[in-house]
C-alpha positions in Angstrom: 39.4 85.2 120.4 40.1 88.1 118.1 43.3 88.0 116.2 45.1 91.1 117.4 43.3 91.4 120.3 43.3 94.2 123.1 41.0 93.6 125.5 39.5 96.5 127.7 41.5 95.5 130.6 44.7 96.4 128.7 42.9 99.4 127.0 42.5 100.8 130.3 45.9 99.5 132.3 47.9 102.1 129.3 45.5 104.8 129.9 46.3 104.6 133.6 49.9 104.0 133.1 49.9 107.4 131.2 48.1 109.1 133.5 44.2 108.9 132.7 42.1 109.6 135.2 38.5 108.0 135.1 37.0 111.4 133.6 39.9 112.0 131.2 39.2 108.0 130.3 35.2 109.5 129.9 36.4 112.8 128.0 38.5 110.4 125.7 36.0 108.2 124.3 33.3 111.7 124.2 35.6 113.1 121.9 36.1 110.0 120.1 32.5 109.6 120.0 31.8 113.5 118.8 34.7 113.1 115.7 34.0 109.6 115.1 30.9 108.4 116.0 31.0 104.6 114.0 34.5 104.2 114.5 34.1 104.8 118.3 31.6 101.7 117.9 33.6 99.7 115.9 36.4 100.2 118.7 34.2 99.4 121.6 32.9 96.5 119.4 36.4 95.0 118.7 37.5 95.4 122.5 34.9 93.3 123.1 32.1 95.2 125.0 28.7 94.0 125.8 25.9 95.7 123.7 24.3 97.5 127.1 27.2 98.6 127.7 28.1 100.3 124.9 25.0 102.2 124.9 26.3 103.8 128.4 29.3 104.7 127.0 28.5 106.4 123.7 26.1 108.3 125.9 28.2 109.5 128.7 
């Protein structure tokens, strides 16, 4: 495992524990994915997301 690892899981329990809906959660990673673009995929790499997946998400 990662050292200082957050997995998804956890990524999402805080966003819902703040109040995150599932299409905030969405508008959250387009914006990261608009001002950031390779950071957003070095997040989603370091949470540990499948390849495939990542693809959906950075295309949302």
């Amino acid at each position: 495992m990662k050292s200082n690892f957050v997995s998804k899981k956890i990524w999402i329990e805080i966003f819902q524990a703040i109040g995150l809906t599932d299409s905030k959660m969405q508008q959250w990673h387009q914006e990261f994915e608009r001002r950031h673009p390779d950071g957003h995929q070095e997040f989603l790499e370091w949470i540990d997301i499948p390849a495939e997946e990542i693809t959906k998400i950075r295309s949302a």
